[in-house]
C-alpha positions as CSV (number, residue, x, y, z in Angstrom):
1,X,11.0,-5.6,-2.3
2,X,8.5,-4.6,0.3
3,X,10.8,-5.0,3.7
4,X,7.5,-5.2,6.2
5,X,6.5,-8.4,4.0
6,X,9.9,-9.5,4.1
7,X,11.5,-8.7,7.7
8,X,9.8,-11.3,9.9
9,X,9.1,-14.3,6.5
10,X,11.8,-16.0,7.6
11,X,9.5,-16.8,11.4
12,X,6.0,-18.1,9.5
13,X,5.6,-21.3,11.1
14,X,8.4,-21.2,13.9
15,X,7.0,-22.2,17.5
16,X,6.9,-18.6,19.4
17,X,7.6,-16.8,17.0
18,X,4.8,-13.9,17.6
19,X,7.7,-12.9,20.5
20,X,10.4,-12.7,18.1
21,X,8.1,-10.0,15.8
22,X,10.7,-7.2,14.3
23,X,8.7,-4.1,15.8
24,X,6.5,-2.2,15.7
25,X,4.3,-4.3,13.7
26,X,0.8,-4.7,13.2
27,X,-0.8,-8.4,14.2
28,X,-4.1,-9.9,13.3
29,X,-4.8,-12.8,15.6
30,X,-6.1,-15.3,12.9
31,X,-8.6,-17.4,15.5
32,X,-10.4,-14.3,16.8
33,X,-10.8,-12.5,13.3
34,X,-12.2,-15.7,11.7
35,X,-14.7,-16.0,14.5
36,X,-15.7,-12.0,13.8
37,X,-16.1,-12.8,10.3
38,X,-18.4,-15.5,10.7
39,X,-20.1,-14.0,13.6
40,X,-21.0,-11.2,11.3
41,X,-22.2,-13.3,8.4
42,X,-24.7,-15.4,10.6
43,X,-26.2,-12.3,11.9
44,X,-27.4,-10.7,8.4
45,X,-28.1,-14.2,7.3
46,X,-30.7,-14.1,10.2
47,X,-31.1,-10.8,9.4
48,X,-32.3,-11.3,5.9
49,X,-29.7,-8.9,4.9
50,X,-26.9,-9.3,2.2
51,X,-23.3,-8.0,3.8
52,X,-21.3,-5.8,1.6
53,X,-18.6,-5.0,4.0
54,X,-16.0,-2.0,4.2
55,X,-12.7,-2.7,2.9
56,X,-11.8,1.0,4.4
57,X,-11.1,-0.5,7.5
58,X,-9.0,-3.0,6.1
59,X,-7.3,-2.1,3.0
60,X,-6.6,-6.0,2.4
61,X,-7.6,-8.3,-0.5
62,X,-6.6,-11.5,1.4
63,X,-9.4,-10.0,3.9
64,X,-12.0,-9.5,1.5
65,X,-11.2,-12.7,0.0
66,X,-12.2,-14.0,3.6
67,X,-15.0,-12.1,4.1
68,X,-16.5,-13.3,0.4
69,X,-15.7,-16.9,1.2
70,X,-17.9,-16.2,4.4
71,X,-21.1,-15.0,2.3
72,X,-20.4,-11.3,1.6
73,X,-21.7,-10.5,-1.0
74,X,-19.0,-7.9,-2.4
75,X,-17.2,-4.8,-0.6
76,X,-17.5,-1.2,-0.2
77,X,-14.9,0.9,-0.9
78,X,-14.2,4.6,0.3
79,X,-12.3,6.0,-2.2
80,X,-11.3,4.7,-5.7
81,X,-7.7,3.7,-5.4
82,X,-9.0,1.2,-2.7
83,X,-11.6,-0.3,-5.1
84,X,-8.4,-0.6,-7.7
85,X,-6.4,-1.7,-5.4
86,X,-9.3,-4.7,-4.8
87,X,-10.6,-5.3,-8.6
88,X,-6.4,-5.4,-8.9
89,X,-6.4,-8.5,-6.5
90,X,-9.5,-10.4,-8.0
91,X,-12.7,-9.0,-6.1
92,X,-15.4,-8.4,-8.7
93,X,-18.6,-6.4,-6.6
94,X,-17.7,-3.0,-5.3
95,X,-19.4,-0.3,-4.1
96,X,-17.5,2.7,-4.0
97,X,-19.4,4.9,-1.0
98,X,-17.9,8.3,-1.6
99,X,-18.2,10.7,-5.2
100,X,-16.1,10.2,-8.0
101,X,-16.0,14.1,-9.2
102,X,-12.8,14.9,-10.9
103,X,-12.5,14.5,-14.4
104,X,-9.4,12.0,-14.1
105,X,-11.4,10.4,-11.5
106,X,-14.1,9.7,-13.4
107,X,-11.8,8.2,-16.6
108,X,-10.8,5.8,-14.2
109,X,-13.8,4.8,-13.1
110,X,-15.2,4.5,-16.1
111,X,-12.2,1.7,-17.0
112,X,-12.5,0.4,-13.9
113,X,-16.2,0.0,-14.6
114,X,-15.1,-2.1,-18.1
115,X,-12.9,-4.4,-16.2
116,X,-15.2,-5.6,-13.2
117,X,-18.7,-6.9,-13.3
118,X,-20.4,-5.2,-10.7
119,X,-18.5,-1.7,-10.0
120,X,-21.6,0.6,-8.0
121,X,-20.9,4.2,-7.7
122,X,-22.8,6.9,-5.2
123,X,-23.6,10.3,-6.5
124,X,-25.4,13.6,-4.5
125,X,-25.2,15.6,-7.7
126,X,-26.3,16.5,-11.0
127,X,-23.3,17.9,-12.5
128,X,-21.5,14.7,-11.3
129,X,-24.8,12.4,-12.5
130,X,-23.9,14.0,-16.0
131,X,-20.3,14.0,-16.3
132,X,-20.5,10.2,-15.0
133,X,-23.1,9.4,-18.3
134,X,-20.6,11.3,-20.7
135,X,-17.8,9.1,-19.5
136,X,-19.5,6.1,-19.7
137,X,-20.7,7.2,-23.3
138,X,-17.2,7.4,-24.2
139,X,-15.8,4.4,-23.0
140,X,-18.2,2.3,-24.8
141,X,-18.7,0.2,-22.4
142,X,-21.4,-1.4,-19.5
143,X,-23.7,1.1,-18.0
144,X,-22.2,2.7,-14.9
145,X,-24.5,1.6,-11.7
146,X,-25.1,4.2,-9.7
147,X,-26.7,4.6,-5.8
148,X,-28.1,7.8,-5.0
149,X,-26.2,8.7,-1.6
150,X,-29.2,10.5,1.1
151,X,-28.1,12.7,3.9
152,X,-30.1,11.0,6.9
153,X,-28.1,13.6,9.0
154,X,-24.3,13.5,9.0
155,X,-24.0,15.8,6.2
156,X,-20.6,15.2,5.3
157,X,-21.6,13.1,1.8
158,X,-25.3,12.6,0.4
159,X,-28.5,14.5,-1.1
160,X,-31.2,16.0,1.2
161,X,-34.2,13.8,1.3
162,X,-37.9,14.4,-1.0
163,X,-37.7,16.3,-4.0
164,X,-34.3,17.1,-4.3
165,X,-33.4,13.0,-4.5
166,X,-36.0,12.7,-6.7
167,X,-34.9,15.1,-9.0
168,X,-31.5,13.4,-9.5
169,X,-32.9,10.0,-9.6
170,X,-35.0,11.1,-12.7
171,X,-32.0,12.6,-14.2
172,X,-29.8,9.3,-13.5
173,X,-32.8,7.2,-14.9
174,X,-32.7,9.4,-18.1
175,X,-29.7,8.5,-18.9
176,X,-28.7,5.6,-21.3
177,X,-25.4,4.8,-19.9
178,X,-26.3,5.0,-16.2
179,X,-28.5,2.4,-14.2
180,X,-30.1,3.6,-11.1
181,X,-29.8,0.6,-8.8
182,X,-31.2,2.6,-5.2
183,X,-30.4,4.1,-2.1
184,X,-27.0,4.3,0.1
185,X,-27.4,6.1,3.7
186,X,-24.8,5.8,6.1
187,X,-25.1,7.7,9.4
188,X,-21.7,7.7,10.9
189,X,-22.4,10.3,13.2
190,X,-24.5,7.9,15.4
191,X,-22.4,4.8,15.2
192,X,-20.5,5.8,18.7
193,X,-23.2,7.1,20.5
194,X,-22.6,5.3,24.0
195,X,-26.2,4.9,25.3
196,X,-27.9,2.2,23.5
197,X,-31.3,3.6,23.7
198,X,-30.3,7.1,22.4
199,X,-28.5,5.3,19.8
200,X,-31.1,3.4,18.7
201,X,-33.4,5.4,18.9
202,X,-31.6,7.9,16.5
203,X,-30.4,5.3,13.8
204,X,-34.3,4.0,13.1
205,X,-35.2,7.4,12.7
206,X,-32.8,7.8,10.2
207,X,-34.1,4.1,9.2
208,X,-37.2,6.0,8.9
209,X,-36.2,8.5,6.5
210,X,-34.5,6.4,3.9
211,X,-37.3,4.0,3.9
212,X,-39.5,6.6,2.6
213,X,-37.2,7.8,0.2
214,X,-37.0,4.1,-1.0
215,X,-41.0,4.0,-1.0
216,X,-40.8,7.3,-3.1
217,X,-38.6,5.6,-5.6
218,X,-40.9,2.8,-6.2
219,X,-43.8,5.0,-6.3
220,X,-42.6,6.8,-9.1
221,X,-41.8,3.5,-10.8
222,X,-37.8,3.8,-10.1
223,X,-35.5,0.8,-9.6
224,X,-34.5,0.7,-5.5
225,X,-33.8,-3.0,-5.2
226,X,-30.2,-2.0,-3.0
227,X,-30.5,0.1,0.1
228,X,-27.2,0.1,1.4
229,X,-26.1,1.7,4.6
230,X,-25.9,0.6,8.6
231,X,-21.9,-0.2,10.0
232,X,-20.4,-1.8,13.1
233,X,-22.3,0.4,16.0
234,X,-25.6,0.0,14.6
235,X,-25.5,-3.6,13.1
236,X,-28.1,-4.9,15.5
237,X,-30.3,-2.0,15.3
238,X,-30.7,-1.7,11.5
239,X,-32.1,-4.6,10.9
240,X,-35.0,-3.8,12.7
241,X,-36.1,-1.4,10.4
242,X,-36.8,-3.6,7.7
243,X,-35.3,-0.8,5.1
244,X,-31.3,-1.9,4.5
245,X,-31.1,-4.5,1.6
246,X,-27.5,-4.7,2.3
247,X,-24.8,-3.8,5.5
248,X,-21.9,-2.2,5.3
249,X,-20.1,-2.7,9.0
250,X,-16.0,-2.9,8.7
251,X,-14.6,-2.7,11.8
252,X,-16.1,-5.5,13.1
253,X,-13.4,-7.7,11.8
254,X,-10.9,-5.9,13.9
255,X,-12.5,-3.4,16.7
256,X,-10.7,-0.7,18.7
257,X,-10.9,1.0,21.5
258,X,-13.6,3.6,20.3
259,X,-16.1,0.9,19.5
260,X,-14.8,-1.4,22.9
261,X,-16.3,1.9,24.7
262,X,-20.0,2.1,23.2
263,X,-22.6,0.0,24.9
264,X,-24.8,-2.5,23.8
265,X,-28.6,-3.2,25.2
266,X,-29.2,-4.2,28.8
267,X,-25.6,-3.4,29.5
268,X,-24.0,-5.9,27.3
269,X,-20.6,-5.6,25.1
270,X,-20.4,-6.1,21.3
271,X,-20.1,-9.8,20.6
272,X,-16.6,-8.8,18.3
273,X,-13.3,-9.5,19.6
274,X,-10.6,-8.0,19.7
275,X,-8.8,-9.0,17.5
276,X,-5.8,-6.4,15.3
277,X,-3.1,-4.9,17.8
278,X,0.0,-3.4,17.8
279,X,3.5,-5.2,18.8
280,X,6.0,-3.3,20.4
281,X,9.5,-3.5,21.7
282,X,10.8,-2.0,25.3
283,X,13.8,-0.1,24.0
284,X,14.8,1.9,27.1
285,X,14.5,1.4,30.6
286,X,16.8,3.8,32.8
287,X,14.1,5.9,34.7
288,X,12.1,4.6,38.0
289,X,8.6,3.6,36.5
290,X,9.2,4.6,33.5
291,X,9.8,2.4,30.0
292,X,10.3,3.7,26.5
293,X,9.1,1.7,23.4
294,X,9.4,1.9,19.7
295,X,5.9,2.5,18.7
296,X,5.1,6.2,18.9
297,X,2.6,8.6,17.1
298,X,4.0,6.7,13.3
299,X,2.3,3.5,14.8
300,X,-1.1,4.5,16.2
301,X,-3.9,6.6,14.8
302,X,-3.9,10.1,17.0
303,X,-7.6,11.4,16.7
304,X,-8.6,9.2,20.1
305,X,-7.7,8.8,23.2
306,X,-3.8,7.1,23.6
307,X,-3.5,3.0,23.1
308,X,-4.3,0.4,25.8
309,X,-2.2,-1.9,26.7
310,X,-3.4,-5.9,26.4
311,X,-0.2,-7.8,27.2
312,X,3.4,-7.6,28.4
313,X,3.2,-4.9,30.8
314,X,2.1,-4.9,34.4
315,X,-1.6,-4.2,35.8
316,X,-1.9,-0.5,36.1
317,X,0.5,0.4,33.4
318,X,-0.3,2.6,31.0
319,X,0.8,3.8,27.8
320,X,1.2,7.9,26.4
321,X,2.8,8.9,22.9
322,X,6.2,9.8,23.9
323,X,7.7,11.0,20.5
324,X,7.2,10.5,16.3
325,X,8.9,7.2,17.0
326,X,8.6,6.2,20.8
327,X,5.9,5.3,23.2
328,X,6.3,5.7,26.7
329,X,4.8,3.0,29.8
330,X,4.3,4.7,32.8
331,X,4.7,1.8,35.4
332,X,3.0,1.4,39.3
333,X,5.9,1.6,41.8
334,X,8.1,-1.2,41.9
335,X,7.3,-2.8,38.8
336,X,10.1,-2.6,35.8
337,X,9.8,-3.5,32.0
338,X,13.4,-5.3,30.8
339,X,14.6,-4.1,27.5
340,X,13.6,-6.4,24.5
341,X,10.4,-6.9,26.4
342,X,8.0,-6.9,23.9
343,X,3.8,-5.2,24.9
344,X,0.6,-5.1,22.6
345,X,-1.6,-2.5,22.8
346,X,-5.2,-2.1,21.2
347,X,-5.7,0.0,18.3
348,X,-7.2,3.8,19.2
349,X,-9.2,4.1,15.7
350,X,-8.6,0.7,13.8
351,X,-9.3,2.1,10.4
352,X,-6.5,4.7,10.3
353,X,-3.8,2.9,12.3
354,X,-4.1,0.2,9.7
355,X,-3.1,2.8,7.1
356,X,0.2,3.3,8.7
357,X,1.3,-0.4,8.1
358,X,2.7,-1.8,4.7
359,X,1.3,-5.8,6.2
360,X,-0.2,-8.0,8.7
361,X,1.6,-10.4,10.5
362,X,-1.4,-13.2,10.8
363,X,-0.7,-15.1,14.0
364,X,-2.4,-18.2,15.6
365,X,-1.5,-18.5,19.0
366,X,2.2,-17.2,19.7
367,X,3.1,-18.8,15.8
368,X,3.3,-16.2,13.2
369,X,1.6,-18.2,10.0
370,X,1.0,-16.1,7.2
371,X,1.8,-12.2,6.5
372,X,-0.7,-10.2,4.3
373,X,-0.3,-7.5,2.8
374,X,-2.3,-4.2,2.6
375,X,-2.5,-3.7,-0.8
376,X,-4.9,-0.3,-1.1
377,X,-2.7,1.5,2.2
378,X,-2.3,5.3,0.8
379,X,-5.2,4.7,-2.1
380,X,-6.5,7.8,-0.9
381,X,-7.6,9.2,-4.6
């Protein structure tokens, strides 16, 4: 039995029972996430825009589930494993935003594919584009949907733009057992650009480009009806662009401290709050201004700049990894932390601190009411 589903069961429900939290453990505040979800959904319903939201960030079917009941449309996935991990839990439209190359990969797709409705797949490759159409040959089964994945710039996924793109989109569209349904461009590079205007400016150029690859598509009489693309530090930019048929923003839901630091126009903040944290428990306290506790590199993501602290300690403190398992709180003169004292701190990177946890514990309040699991954590193949 999974112990971080199990530890704290026994407090769903009790009066203050957030406090009483066996750390270090990973919290969703229920009222603020719910507020992010919908948030989200009314902006692409104004937007015109279907939401197909990343389950990357999240890892969660109950979240999914929540963000489906809202008016998403479906989810992305990164990797495979994740979209089993979903179709495994009940969600039936997934896009999975990275290649499928391997040959056991693309066996599992391919059953995958025979077990869900609407499973979409991105390609940048020909040799991919054919093994894909042999596999779904032999399994017999639905045609494979496919997006063509463009490079508007970040280079890390996707096909270069003009004739290379339409080279691979005739070969997907001569094949029987594949079904070219459009375009997927995500530029990730941009999303935490801190001035607005440069940001902006950027991501409808790269708007730009995909819309005349779209345009191209059509011209040669190719199916593009999804254009797929856009995530949390552009959603309010995209839209402009009249390209996207579809966003794909995930950390909304949950934000961090890298998106809390990228502006907005006219020197606003993004509407999201914030709304997944970390709980942790003073453990030592023997040294002037100093207080040790048990959340350390194991509990944050490391590739940003150290966790803030939201709650429990005193103005001006401030928290540095002090070990695998122990953070340290650096306190002003005078002030003291008591052991058992228990701190929250905002996430660094939200997507990959979420990967280090086995659950959420879903509180309202100080009242722990539900814990979730994370059903796709590790799916990293």
């Amino acid at each position: 039995m999974n112990g971080a589903l199990e530890t704290n069961r026994a407090l769903i429900g009790e009066p203050g029972s957030r406090a009483k939290l066996a750390t270090p453990a990973l919290v969703l505040d229920l009222d603020a996430f719910e507020r992010n979800v919908a948030l989200m959904a009314a902006h692409c319903r104004t937007g015109g825009l279907a939401l197909r939201p990343h389950a990357k960030t999240h890892k969660s079917v109950a979240i999914a589930k929540a963000q489906i009941a809202a008016g998403a449309l479906g989810i992305c996935c990164a990797k495979l494993g994740e979209a089993e991990a979903m179709a495994a839990g009940g969600i039936e439209s997934i896009l999975i935003t990275s290649p499928v190359v391997t040959a056991q990969g693309i066996a599992r797709l391919a059953a995958l594919n025979a077990k869900i409705p609407d499973l979409m797949v991105v390609v940048d490759n020909a040799l991919n584009v054919r093994a894909l159409a042999a596999a779904a040959t032999a399994e017999a089964g639905r045609p494979q949907k496919v997006l063509i994945d463009l490079d508007v710039g970040l280079h890390r996924t996707g096909i270069r733009p003009g004739e290379d793109a339409l080279e691979l989109a005739e070969l997907i569209d001569a094949a029987d057992t594949l079904e070219l349904k459009g375009l997927q461009a995500y530029a990730g590079h941009l999303m935490h650009i801190h001035d607005f205007a440069e940001r902006r400016e950027k991501s409808l150029a790269a708007m730009t480009t995909l819309g005349e690859m779209r345009d191209a598509l059509k011209q040669k009489g190719m199916c593009c009806d999804i254009v797929s693309g856009g995530g949390t530090g552009t959603y309010n930019i995209d839209p402009e662009a009249n390209v996207l048929t579809e966003l794909q923003g995930g950390s909304y839901i949950f934000m961090d401290k890298q998106y809390n630091d990228v502006a907005l126009g006219n020197g606003a903040t993004f509407p999201f709050e914030t709304s997944l944290s970390v709980q942790m428990t003073v453990v030592s306290a023997n040294t002037k201004n100093l207080a040790t506790t048990d959340a350390g590199f194991k509990s944050f993501s490391t590739d940003a700049d150290p966790p803030m602290l939201l709650s429990g300690a005193p103005e001006g403190a401030g928290y540095f990894f002090f070990g695998d398992e122990q953070g340290g709180v650096l306190l002003p003169d005078g002030a003291r932390l008591e052991i058992g004292s228990t701190l929250t701190a905002m996430t660094p990177h939200c997507d990959p601190t979420v990967n280090l946890y086995d659950a959420y514990h879903v509180v309202r309040g100080d009242t722990l009411v539900d814990i979730w699991p994370i059903e796709a954590r590790g799916r990293s193949a």
